[in-house]
C-alpha positions as CSV (number, residue, x, y, z in Angstrom):
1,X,-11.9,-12.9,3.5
2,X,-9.9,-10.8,0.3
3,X,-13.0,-11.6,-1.6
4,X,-15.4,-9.5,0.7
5,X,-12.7,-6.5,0.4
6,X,-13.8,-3.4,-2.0
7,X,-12.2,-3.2,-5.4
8,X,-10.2,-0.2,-6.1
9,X,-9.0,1.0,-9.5
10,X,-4.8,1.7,-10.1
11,X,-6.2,5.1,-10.4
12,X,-8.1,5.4,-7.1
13,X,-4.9,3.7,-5.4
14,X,-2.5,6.4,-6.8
15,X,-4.5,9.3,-5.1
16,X,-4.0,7.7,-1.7
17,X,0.2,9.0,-1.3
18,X,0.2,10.8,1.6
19,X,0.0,14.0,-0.6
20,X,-3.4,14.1,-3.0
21,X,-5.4,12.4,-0.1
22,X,-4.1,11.8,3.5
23,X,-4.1,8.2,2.9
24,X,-1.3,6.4,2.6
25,X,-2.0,3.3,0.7
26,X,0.1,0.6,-1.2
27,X,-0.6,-2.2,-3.1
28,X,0.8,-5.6,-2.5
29,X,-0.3,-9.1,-4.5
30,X,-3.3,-7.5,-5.4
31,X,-4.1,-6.3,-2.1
32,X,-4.5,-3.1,-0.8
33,X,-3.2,-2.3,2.6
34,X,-3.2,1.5,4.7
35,X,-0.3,2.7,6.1
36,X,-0.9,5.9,7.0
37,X,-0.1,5.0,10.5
38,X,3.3,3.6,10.1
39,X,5.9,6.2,11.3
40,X,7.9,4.5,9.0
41,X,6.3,6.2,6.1
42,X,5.6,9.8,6.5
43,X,4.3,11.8,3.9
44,X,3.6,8.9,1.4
45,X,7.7,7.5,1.1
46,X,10.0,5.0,2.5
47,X,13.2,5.2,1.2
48,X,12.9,4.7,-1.7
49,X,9.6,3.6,-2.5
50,X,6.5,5.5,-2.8
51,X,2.9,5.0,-1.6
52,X,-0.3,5.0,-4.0
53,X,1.7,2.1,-6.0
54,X,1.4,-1.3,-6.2
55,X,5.0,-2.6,-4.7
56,X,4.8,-6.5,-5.9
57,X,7.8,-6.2,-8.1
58,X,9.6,-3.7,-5.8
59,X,9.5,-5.7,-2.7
60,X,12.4,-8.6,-3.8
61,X,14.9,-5.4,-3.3
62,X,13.2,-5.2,0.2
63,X,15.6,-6.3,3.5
64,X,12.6,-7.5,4.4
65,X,9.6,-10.1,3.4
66,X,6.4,-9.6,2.6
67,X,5.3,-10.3,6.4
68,X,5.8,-6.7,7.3
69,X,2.5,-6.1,5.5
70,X,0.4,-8.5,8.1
71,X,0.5,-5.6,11.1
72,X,-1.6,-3.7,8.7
73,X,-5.2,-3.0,8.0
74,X,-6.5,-4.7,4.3
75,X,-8.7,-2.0,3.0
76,X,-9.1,-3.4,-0.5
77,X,-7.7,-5.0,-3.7
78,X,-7.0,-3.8,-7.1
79,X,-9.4,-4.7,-10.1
């Protein structure tokens, strides 16, 4: 089902921070998910993390796993 997802460039991605576009989009494996619905990140940040990024690396620091990500929509995957 991933394969059938648009491609989006690291570029494209980075616009979508809560802030340049009102999408709130992060990047995770290679996959793209929205969160501009999450409460838990208003205005493009969560703690210390910021959206438009791809979060791989910064997710071992994370109290939680990589499950979080499953209550949210796919909207693409970076080239």
């Amino acid at each position: 089902m991933d394969a059938d997802l648009p491609e989006y460039t690291r570029s494209q991605l980075a616009l979508r921070n809560g802030q340049d576009k009102p999408q709130i989009w992060v990047a995770l494996d290679g996959v793209i998910y929205d969160l501009t619905e999450s409460r838990l990140w208003r205005d493009g940040k969560h703690y210390e993390h910021w959206a438009g990024q791809d979060l791989t690396a910064e997710l071992q620091d994370a109290p939680h796993s990589a499950g979080v990500f499953a209550r949210f929509k796919k909207v693409g995957k970076i080239k």
